[in-house]
N, C-alpha and C positions, 0 to 999 in steps of 0.2 A: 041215740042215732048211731046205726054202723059204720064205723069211716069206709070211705071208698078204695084208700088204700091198706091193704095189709103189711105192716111193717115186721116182715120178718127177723131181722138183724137186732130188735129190743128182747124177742123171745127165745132167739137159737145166733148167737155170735157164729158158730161155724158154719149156717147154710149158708154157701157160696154161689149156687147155681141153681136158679128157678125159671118155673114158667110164668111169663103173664101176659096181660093185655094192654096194648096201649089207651090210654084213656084220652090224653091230650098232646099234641104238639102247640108252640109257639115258637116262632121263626122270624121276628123283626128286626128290630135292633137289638145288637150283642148274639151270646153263641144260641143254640139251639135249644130249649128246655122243652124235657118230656116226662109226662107224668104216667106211671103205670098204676096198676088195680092190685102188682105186687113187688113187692122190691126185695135184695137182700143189702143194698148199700145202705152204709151208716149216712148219714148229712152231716156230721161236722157236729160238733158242741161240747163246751167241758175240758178245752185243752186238745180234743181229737180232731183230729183231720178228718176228710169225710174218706170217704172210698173212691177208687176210681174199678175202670173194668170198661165190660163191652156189654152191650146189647144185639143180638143177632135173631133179627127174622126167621122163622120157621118154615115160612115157603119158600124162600128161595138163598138161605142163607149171607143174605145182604149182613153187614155188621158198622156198627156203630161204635166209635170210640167216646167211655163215658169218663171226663177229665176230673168231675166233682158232681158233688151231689151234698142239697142242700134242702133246707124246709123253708118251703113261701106258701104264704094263706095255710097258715097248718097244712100244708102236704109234701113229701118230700118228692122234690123236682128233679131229675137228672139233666145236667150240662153236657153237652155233646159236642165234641173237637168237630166243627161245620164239613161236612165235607166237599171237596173238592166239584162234584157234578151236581152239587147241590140235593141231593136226592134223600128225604127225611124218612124214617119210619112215618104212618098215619094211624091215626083214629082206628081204633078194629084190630091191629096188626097183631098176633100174637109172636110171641119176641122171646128168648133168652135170657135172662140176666146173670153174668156172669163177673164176680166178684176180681179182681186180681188179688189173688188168695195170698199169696208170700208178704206181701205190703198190710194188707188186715190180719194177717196174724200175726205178725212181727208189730205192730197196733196192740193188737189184743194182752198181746206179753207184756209191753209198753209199759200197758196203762194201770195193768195189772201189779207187776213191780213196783208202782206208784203209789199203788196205795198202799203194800206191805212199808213203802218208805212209811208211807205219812201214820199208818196204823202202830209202827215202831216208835217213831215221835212225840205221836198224844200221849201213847201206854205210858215210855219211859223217859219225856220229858216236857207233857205237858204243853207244846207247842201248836196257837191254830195252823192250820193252811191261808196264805194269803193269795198264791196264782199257783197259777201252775200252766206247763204248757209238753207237747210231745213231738217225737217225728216217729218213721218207724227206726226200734230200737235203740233211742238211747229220748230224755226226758228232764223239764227239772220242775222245783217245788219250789217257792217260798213259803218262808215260814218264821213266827214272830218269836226271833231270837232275839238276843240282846248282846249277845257273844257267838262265834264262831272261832271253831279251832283244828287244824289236822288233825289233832288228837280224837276231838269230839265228833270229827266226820270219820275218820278212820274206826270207829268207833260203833257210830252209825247204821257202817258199810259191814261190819260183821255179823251184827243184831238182825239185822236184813236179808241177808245171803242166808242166817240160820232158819227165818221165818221162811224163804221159800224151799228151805231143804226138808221142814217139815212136812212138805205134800199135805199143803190144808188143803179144804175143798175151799171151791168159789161159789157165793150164790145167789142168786138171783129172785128177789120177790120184790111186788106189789103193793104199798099199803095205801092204805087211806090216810089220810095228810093228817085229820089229829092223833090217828093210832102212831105213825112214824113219827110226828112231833112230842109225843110222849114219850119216844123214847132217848133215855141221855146218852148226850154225847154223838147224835147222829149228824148233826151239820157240824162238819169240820172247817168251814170257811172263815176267817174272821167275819166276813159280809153273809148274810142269808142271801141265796141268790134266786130259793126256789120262790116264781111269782104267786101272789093270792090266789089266780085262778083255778091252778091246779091243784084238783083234787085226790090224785092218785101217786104215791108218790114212788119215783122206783127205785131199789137200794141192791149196792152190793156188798154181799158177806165175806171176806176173808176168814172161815169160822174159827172163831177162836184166837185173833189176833184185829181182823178191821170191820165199824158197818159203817156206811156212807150213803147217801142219796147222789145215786150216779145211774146217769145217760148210757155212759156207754158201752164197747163190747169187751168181755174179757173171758181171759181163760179160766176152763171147768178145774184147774189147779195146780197150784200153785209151781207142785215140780216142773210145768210146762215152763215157767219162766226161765228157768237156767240158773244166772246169780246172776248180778250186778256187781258195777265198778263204778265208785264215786269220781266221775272225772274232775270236775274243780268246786268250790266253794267260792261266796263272794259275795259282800256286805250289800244293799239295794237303799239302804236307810238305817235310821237307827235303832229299830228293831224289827228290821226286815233284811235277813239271811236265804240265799238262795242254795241250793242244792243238785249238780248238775250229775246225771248218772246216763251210764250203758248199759246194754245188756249183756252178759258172758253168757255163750253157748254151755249147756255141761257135759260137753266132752273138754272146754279151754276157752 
């Protein structure tokens, strides 16, 4: 069956600004949720925040501030800051959707850098992921250490910086859940978290440094990232080390 909505942000991270149609509003208790027929906001999952941005009517440039965006009954819903005269996009409405781009692609770089961390890790020491979480620009990881050291993070923090100076590409495909499950070494979690039901599974490529079964949006490569800065380190258990890092621009 065709979903009703097109989720553009799983197949183009940079489309920022589209058209669509509103499909539903709901307006009772709590903020306003509205579901379109196209979106380009992320919903949240995996450590990423969702998106925020505005929605703006076509006939008469009425605009709606969109605070989050999330998935209910599999669809992804947008949250809307209520507005003051009470006055909702409806049913029919064809609408705008527009991304606040500086916040998802400072995301995108994020989460991206994140997994060169974690991709640097397995290669050269063998370490799961156990959390992980991000804001825009700067991010951390757990990971099932047993020691932590300046040395070893400083260390880390080079290994890292070189992987995204090499300008790998990033990439994005589709598998079918036993073709990706045949392949090793692709869930990096200590826990499996992808559920039974899905059957499709979605992965991204750092080629030739990370693969992983990942949700969310990143950059087409790697140069985009800039480098990183390991901001602190810090024990969570006893073989659980955390990893706090920023993004550095590459002009400094």
């Amino acid at each position: 069956m065709t979903p009703r909505v097109d989720e553009v942000c799983y197949r183009d991270a940079y489309a920022r600004r589209l058209e669509a149609r509103v499909l539903e509003v709901a307006a009772s208790d709590g903020p306003p949720l509205v579901v379109l027929d196209a979106t380009a906001f992320y919903p949240g999952g995996g450590g990423q925040p969702s998106d925020r941005g505005v929605i703006l009517r076509s006939a008469d440039g009425r605009s709606w501030t969109v605070r989050s965006a999330r998935r209910m009954g599999g669809e992804i819903v947008h949250e809307l800051e209520a507005p003051e005269d009470g006055e909702l996009p409806q049913a029919g409405d064809v609408v705008a959707v527009d991304v606040e781009w500086a916040r998802r692609y400072a995301l995108m770089r994020t989460h991206t850098a994140l997994h060169a961390l974690c991709g640097v890790v397995w290669r050269d020491y063998g370490a799961l992921v156990t959390g992980g979480n991000m804001e825009p620009g700067a991010g951390r990881m757990d990971f099932e250490f047993e020691r932590m050291s300046g040395e070893l993070v400083g260390e880390i923090e080079a290994k890292v910086n070189e992987e995204l100076r090499l300008a790998r590409d990033v990439r994005v495909n589709v598998l079918p859940r036993a073709e990706a499950f045949a392949t090793p070494d692709l869930i990096r979690t200590k826990v499996n978290l992808l559920p039974e039901g899905i059957e499709q599974i979605r992965t991204i490529e750092i080629v030739g440094l990370d693969l992983q079964a990942d949700g969310g949006t990143h950059v087409a490569n790697t140069r985009e990232v800039g480098g990183i800065r390991v901001t602190g380190y810090e024990s969570k258990g006893r073989i659980n080390k955390r990893i706090r890092l920023q993004l550095v621009d590459p002009e400094g």
